[in-house]
N, C-alpha and C positions, 0 to 999 in steps of 0.2 A: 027677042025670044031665042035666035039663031045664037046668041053670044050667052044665056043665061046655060042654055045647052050644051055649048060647048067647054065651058067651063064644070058642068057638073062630069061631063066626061074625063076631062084633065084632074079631078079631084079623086073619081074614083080609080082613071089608071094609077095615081098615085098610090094610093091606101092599096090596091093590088103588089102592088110591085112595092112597097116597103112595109106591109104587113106587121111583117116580125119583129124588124125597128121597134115599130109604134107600139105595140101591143108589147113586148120586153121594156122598153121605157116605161110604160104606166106599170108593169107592175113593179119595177124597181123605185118607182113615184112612189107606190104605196106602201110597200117596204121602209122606205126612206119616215115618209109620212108616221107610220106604224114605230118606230123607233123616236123620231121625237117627241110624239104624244106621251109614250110610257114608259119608255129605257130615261129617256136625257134625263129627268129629275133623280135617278137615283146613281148618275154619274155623276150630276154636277153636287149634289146636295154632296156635302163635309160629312165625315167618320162620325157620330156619337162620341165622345167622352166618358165614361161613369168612371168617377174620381171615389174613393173611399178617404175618410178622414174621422180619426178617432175625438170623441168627445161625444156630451150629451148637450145639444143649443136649442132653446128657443127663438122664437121666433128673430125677437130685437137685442138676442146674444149668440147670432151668426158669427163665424169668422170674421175678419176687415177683410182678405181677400176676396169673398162670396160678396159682401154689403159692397164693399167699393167697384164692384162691376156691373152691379144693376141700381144704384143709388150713387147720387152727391150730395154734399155735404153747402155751405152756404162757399165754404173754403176746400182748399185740397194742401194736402203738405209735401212740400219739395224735398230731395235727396238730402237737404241741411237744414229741414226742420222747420222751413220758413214759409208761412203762407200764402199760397195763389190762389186767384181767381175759380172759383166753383160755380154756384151756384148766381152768387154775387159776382159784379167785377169790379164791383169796389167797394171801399169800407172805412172809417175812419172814427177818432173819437174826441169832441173838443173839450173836454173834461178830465183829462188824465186817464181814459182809463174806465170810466163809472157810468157812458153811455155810448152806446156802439151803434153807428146807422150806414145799414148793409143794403146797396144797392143791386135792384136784382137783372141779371140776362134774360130780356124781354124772348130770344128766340129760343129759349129751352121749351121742351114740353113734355110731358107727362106719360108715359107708355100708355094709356087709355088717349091720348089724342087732343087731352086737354091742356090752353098752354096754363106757366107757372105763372103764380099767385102767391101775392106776399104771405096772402091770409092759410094757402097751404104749408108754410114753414111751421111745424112742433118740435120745439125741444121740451125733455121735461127737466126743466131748470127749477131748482128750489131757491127761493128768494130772489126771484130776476123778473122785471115786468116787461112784457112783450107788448110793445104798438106796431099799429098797421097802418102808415098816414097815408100810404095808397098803393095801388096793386101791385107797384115794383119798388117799394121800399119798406123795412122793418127795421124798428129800434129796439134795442134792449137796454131797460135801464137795472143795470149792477145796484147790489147793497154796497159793495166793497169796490172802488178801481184793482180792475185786472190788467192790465197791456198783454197778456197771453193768452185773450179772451176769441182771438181772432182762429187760436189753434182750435178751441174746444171745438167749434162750430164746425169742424171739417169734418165731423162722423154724416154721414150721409142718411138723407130723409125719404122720409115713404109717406106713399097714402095707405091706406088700411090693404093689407092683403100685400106686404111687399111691390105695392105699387111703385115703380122709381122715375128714373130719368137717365140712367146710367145707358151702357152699350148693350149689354145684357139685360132681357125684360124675364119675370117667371111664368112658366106656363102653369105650373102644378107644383102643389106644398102637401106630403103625407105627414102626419102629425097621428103618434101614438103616445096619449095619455098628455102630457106635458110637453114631450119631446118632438122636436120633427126629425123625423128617419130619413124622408128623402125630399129633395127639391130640384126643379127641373127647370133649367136654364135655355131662352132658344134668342138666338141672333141671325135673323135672314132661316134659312136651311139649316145652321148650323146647333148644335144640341151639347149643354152640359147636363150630366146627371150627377149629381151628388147625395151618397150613404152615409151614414152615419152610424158608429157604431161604439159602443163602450168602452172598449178596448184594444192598443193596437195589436192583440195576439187574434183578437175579431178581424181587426180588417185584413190581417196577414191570412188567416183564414178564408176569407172571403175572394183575394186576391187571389188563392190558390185554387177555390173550387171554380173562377172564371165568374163571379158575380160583380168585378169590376176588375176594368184593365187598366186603373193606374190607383196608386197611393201616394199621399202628400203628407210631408210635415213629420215622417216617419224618425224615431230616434235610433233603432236599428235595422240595418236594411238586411240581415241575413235571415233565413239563408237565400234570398232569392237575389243577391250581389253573385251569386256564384250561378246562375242558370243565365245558359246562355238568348234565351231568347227575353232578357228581362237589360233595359236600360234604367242604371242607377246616378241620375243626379247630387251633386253632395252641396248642401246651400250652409252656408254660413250666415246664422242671421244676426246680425248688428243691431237690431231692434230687442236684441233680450241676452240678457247678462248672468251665466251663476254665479252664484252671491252665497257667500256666508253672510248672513248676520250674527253680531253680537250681542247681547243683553247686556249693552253698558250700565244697567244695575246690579248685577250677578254680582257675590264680593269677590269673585277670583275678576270677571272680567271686564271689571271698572277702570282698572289701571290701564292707562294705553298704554304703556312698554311691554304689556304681559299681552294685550293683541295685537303689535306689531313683531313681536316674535312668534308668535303664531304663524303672522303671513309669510316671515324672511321661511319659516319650516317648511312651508308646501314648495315642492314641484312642480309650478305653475305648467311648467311648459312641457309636461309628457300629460299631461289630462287634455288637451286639444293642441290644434294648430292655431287658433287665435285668441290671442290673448285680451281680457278685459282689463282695464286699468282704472274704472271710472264710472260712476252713474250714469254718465250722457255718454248718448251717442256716437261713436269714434266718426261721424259723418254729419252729425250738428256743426252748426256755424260758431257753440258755443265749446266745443271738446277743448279741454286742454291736454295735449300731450306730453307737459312738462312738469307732471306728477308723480309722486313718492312712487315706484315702482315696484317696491318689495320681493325682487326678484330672490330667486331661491340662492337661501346665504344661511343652511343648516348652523356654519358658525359662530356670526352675528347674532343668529337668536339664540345658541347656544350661550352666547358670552353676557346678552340680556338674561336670560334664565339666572344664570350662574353668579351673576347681580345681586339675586333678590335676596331680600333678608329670609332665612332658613325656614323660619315658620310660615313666609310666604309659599316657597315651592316644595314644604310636604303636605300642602294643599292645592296644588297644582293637578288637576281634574277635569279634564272636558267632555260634555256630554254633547254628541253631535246629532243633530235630529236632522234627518233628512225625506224628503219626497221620496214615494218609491221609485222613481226612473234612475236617483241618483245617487244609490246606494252604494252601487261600485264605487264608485269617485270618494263618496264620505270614506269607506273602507280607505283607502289611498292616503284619504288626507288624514285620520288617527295614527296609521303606522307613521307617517311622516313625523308626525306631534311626538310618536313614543318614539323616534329615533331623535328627540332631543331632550329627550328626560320630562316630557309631557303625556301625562298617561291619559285616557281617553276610551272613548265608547262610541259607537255608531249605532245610532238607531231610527227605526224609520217610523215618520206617520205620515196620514194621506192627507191631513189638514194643517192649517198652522197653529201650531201649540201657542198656548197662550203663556206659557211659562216653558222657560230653557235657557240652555246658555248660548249655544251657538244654533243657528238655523240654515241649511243647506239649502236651495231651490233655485228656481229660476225667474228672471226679476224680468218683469216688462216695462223698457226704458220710455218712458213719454216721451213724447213724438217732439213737446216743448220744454227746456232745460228745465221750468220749474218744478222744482221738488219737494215744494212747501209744505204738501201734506207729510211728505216719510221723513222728515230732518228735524220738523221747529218743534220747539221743543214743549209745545201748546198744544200737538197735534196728539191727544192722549190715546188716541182707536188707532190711528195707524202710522205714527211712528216708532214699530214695531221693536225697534230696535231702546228705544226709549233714552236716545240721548238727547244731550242737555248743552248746549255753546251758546252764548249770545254774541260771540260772534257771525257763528252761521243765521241766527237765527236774525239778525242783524241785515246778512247780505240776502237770504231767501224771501224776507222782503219787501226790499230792494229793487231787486227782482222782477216782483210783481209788479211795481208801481214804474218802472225806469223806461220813458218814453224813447230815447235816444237809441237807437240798434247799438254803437260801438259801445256807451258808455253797460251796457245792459250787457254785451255781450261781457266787457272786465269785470260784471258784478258775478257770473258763472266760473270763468274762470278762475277768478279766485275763491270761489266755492267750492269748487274741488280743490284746490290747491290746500285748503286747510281743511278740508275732508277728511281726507288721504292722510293726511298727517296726523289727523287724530283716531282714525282706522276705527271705525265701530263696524265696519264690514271688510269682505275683503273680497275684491274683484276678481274673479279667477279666470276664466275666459267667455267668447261668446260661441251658442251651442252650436252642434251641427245637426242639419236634420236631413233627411233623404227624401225625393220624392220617385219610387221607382214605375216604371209605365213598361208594356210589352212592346217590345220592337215590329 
């Protein structure tokens, strides 16, 4: 009892004599306390995003950058066009081609928490039968052997509602009428919003009244390259090409000597800094770099021109239809044409004419070298260009069937190589686009 007492005396001269210690540490305890309960989440938690990007998408004709962050595909496609591991980690086919059995990564799972299931894979493939022999495998049996069947499969899949598997899950999809306006991306803390708008004079708009602080994919970044508190990106994309087409049935521009003088006429190299030379990819495993180049040689085509039988070039007429984003350019390339005794016209539509001579726009290069549908000469809807070679038509497929990577890769190569030489288009460069954000 004598010891219990004596220690309550020792406790209390204590608390006397450092009082203000104690009582200044709890409350800087709860201060401290007070601060991590409800400041730390909005230190630690990442800035918001809201990205603007012009165009009108539904739902499963999203951008690939938006699908490929919250979705995979069964594949994914590398820097040269070659397929890896996605969904699947492996894949193979013992039939040339005409059955595909795609093995699935048992530890993926589903942003709802549920793991993957063979039986969750939908493509909607026309004429392709889909089996399920058990929860981590799926076949596809082709009408036709493809060997670039492995590319197709790399667009990324969902369950209903943009359900994915990607790094990015959706929290929320605004949808008016048809369209969705906005969607809302979140990782941990961290948050994309993305707008959507008709127009890129809308999103510039938008950018300016502060209803988003960054713009993507932009084809002209002024005036806000000139405000200082505005950082201007400049991307070259390699993935898309503008392209003349020609109507190799047209009767002026049948002749290829009359559309390779066409291409010696343009000034390829003051309409950009990177120049197109080719359908594929300049970053495919299949590009060839050692193709007709048509670089600008006014006198070459002038001396072609000057060639022709008489009654050929007082028929000599080009009607140039172009996009409207690339109207300037078509302007560019007519005066080019009438500086070599090539007269001509620019004119623009918002769709693709079903009849013309030349077509201006901008081509989206697949991902995989074949080009079966825009070349063969069987392809009546969308070989737009509407020509005719059997020997392209020979190698594209080729192509399609050629299991060997190197021998597959020669059958490309020289697919452009006798492309280019019979010029039914003409590769001008690849675009630039801007993505600008506030500093």
């Amino acid at each position: 009892m004598h010891i219990l007492r004596y220690y309550l005396r020792l406790l209390l001269a204590f608390l006397s004599r450092y009082k203000g210690i104690i009582l200044l540490s709890s409350f800087a305890g709860i201060i401290i306390l007070f601060l991590y309960i409800f400041i730390s989440p909005l230190v630690i938690s990442t800035k918001t995003e809201v990205i603007g990007i012009t165009g009108r998408f539904h739902v499963n004709t999203l951008p690939d950058d938006i699908l490929n962050t919250i979705g995979l595909g069964l594949t994914k496609i590398d820097d040269k066009g070659i397929p890896q591991p996605g969904l699947a980690i492996s894949w193979g086919t013992d039939d040339k081609g005409k059955t595909w059995k795609f093995k699935l990564n048992e530890s993926v799972y589903w942003h709802d928490g549920k793991p993957l299931q063979s039986q969750d894979i939908k493509y909607n493939f026309s004429e392709v039968n889909v089996t399920y022999p058990s929860s981590d495998t799926i076949i596809f049996n082709l009408k036709e052997p493809y060997i670039a069947f492995p590319s197709v499969v790399s667009r990324p899949v969902f369950k209903k509602g943009l359900l994915g598997t990607g790094s990015w899950k959706v929290d929320k999809i605004t949808v008016t009428g048809e369209y969705i306006q906005k969607i809302i991306l979140i990782k941990g803390k961290s948050k994309i919003i993305y707008k959507f708008y008709p127009s890129e004079d809308q999103v510039k708009f938008a950018y300016k009244m502060g209803e988003i602080n960054k713009m993507v994919n932009v084809l002209n970044p002024q005036p806000f390259d000139k405000w200082i508190n505005s950082k201007v990106t400049n991307i070259v994309n390699k993935h898309e090409a503008v392209v003349i087409f020609f109507n190799t049935q047209d009767p002026v521009l049948s002749e290829k000597n009359i559309r390779q003088a066409l291409s010696y006429a343009i000034n390829k190299d003051i309409l950009s800094s990177e120049r197109a030379i080719s359908p594929i990819d300049p970053n495919s495993f299949a590009f060839n770099p050692q193709v007709k180049l048509y670089d600008y040689d006014p006198a070459r085509s002038r001396e072609i021109i000057t060639a022709l039988p008489k009654e050929v070039r007082s028929k000599l007429n080009v009607k140039l239809v172009s996009t409207p984003s690339l109207i300037g350019i078509a302007e560019k390339i007519v005066k080019d044409w009438k500086d070599v005794g090539v007269d001509g016209q620019a004119l623009v539509s918002s769709v693709i004419p079903t009849d013309y001579q030349a077509y201006l726009t901008i081509f989206d290069i697949p991902t995989d070298p074949d080009q079966y549908t825009l070349w063969h000469s069987t392809q009546i809807d969308t070989n737009i260009t509407k020509y005719k070679n059997p020997r392209i038509d020979k190698l594209l497929e080729d192509g399609r069937t050629q299991e060997n990577f190197e021998e597959r890769k020669r059958i490309y190569l020289d697919f452009q190589k006798y492309l280019l030489e019979d010029a039914p288009a003409i590769f001008l460069y690849h675009p630039n686009w801007y993505n600008l954000e506030r500093k």
